[in-house]
N, C-alpha and C positions, 0 to 999 in steps of 0.2 A: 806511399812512402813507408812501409813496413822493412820492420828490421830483420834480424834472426830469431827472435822469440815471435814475431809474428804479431807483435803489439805496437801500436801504433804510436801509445804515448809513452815507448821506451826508446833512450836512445844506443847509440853501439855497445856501451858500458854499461847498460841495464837501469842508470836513472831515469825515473820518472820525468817526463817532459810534459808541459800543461797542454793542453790542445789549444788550437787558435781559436777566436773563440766563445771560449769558458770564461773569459774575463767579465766582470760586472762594466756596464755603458760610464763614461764617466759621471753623468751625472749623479749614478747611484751609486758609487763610490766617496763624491764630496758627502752626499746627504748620508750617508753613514757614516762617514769621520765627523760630520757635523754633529748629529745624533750620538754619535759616541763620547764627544768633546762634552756636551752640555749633562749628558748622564754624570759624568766624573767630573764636572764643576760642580753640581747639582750635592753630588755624595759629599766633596770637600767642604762646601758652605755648611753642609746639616752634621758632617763630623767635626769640624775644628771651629765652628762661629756661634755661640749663641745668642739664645732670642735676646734682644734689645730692652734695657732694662727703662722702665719708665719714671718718667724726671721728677714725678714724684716720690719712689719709692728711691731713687739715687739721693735725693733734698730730703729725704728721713734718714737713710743712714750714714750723710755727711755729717749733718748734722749731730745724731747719736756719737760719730767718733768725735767730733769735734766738741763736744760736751763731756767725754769722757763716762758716757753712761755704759762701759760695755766693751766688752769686742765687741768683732764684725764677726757674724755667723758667718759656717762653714761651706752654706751650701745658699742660692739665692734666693731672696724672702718669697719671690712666687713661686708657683707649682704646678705643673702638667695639672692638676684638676682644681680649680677657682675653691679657695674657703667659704665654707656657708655657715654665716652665724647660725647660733643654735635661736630656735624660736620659743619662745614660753608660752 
């Protein structure tokens, strides 16, 4: 089934036509949409949620506004690297 250019996967009008095929089995189609699904769940959790604050350090600083010791800091009392008291 060759056309006038002599290419197989063209058709009269010179588009590109897929071969028959070239398509992925279905299986490996779902397990890529699957796989792509949980990548971009994966990205949205670690972009728009953060880490869970613990019910202690929420019961200190309920507490502190509710005492009126203070604002509430700007950013959250823990940090990517744990405080290490200083040792004497």
């Amino acid at each position: 089934m060759h056309t006038k250019s002599g290419n197989p996967l063209q058709d009269a009008q010179g588009i590109s036509v897929p071969a028959q095929g070239r398509r992925l089995p279905l299986w490996q189609e779902i397990a890529l949409a699957l796989l792509l699904k949980l990548a971009l769940l994966i990205g949205i959790k670690l972009m728009f949620f953060s880490h869970p604050v613990s019910k202690h350090d929420a019961a200190a600083r309920l507490n502190t506004v509710i005492a009126g010791e203070g604002a509430m800091p700007a950013s959250p009392s823990h940090s990517a690297t744990p405080h290490k008291p200083e040792s004497k």
